[in-house]
C-alpha positions in Angstrom: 2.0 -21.6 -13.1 2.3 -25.7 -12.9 5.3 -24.8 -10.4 3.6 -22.6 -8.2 0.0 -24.6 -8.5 2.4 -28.3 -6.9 3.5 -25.8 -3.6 -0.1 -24.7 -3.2 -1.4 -28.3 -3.5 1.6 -29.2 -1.3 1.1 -26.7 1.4 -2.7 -27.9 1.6 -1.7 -31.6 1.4 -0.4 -30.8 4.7 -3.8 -29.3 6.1 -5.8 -32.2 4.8 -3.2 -34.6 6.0 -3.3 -33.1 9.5 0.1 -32.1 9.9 -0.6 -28.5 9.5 -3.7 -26.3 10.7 -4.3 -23.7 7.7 -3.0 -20.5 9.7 0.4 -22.7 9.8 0.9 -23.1 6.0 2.0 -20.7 2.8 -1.4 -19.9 1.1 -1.1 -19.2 -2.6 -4.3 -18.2 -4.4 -3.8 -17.2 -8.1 -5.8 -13.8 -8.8 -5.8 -13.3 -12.3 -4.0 -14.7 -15.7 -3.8 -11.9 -18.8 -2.4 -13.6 -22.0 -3.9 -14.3 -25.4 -3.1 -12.4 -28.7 -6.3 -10.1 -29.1 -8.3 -9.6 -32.4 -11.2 -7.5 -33.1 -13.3 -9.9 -32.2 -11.9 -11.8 -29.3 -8.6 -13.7 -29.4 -7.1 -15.7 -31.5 -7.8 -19.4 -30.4 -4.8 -21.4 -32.3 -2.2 -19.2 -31.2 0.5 -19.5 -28.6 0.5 -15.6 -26.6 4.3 -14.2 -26.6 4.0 -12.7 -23.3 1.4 -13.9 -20.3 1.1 -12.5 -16.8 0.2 -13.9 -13.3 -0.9 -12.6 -9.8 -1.1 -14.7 -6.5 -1.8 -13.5 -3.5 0.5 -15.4 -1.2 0.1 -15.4 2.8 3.0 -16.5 5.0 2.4 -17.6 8.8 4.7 -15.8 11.1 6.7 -19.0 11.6 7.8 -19.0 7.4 11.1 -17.5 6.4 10.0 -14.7 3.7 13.5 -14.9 2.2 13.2 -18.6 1.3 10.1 -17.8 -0.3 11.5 -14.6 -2.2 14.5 -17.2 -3.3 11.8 -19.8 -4.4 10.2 -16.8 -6.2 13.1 -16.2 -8.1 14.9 -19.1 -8.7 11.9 -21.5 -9.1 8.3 -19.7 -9.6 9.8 -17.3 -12.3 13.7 -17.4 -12.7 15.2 -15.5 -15.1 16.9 -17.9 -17.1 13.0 -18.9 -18.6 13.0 -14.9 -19.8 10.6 -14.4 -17.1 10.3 -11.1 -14.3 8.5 -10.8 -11.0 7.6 -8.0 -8.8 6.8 -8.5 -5.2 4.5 -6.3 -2.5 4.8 -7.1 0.8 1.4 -5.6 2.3 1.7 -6.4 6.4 4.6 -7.2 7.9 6.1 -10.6 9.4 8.1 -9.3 12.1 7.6 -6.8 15.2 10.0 -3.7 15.4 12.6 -5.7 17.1 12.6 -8.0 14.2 10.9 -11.2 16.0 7.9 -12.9 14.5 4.4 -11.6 14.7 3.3 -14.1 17.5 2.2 -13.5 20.9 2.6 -16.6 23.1 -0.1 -19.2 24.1 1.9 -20.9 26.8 2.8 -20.5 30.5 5.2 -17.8 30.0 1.7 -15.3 28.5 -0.2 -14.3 32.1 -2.8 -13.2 29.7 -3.3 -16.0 28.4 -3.9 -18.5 31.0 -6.2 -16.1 32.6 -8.2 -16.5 28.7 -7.5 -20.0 29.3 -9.2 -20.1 32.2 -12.0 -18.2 31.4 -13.0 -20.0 28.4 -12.7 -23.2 30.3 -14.8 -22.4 33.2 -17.8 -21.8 30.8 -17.5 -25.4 29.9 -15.5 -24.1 26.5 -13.0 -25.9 24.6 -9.9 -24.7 23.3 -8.8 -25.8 20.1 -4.9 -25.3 19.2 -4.2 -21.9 18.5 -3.9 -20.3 15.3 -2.7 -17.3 14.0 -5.9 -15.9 11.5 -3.9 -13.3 9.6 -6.8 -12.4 7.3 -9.7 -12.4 9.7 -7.9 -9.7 12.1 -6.4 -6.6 12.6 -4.1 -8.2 16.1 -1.0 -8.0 13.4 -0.6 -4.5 13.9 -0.6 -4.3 17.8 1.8 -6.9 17.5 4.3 -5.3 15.0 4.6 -2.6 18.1 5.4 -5.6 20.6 1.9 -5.4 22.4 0.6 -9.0 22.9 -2.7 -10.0 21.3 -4.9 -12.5 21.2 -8.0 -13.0 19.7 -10.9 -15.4 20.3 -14.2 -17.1 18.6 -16.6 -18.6 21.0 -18.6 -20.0 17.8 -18.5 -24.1 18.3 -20.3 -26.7 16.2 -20.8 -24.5 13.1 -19.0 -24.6 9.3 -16.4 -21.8 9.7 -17.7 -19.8 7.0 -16.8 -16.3 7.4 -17.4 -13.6 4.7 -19.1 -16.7 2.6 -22.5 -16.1 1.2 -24.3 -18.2 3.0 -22.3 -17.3 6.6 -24.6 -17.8 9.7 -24.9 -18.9 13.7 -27.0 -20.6 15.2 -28.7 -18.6 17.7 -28.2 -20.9 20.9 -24.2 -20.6 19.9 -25.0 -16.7 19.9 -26.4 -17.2 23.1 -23.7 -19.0 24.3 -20.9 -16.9 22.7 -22.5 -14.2 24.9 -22.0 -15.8 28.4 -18.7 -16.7 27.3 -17.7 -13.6 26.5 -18.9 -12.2 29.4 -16.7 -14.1 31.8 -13.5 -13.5 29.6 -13.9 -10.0 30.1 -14.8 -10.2 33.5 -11.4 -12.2 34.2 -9.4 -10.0 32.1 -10.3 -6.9 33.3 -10.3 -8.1 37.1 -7.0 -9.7 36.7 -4.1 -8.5 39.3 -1.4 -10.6 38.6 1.9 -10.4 37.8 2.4 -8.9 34.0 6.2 -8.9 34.0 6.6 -11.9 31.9 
């Protein structure tokens, strides 16, 4: 558990150092921990458990190489020569069905999105660097089929927050979000150009 707890502190090292944005790092977040040798009453509280288990749920970026974590898994996290098993379950996918990574592009090559760009810029917006948000949306499965994607938050100035208890907005950056939404989907859905890239 000390092994694994050092690559999460590691991976957020680089957040809180700047180098990395979260979506760009390998979040590990231990679930749950079962050991302890029961009683009738409880557990025993001077004795050393013969057996303990673990569950993290660990998120990879696109850009990380699965098998390098599967070998780290096995070879550092829990190797077998420290009597210990693992069991992996891959919930979403990392690659689209021609086995490239879940990303849609946020550069010139993506018509789409320079005319998002564009959009979000001409309501006085400002774009911070993309990020891929694996957990906040559902664009992973459009892009395991090769469509493009991208998704968008017009919510400036505020604690990101979402799902927390005490999540809100501001109501003049609902306001805003509301004219800036309105021009994105004006420009997207009047744009003519050329799609073949």
């Amino acid at each position: 558990m000390e092994v694994v707890r050092g690559f999460r502190e590691a991976q957020f090292d680089m957040v809180r150092a700047e180098l990395s944005v979260e979506s760009e790092v390998v979040s590990v977040s231990p679930v749950y921990v079962k050991a302890g040798t029961r009683t009738p009453t409880g557990f025993v509280m001077n004795m050393q458990p013969s057996e303990a288990e673990a569950g993290y749920d660990v998120r990879l970026p696109p850009t990380a190489d699965a098998e390098v974590l599967k070998w780290r898994v096995a070879n550092e996290w829990a190797p077998a020569t420290r009597n210990m098993t693992y069991e992996i379950i891959e919930k979403g996918p990392l690659r689209d069905i021609n086995g490239r990574p879940l990303m849609t592009a946020t550069n010139e090559s993506n018509p789409w999105w320079l005319v998002l760009r564009q959009a979000i810029l001409s309501t006085g917006g400002i774009l911070s660097k993309p990020e891929i948000l694996g957990s906040t949306t559902d664009t992973r499965f459009m892009r395991k089929m090769d469509i493009p994607a991208l998704g968008f938050s017009p919510v400036i100035n505020t604690p990101r927050l979402l799902h927390a208890h005490d999540e809100f907005l501001n109501e003049d950056m609902y306001m805003k979000g509301i004219e800036v939404y309105e021009t994105v989907i004006s420009s997207l859905s009047s744009f003519t150009g050329d799609l073949s890239s």
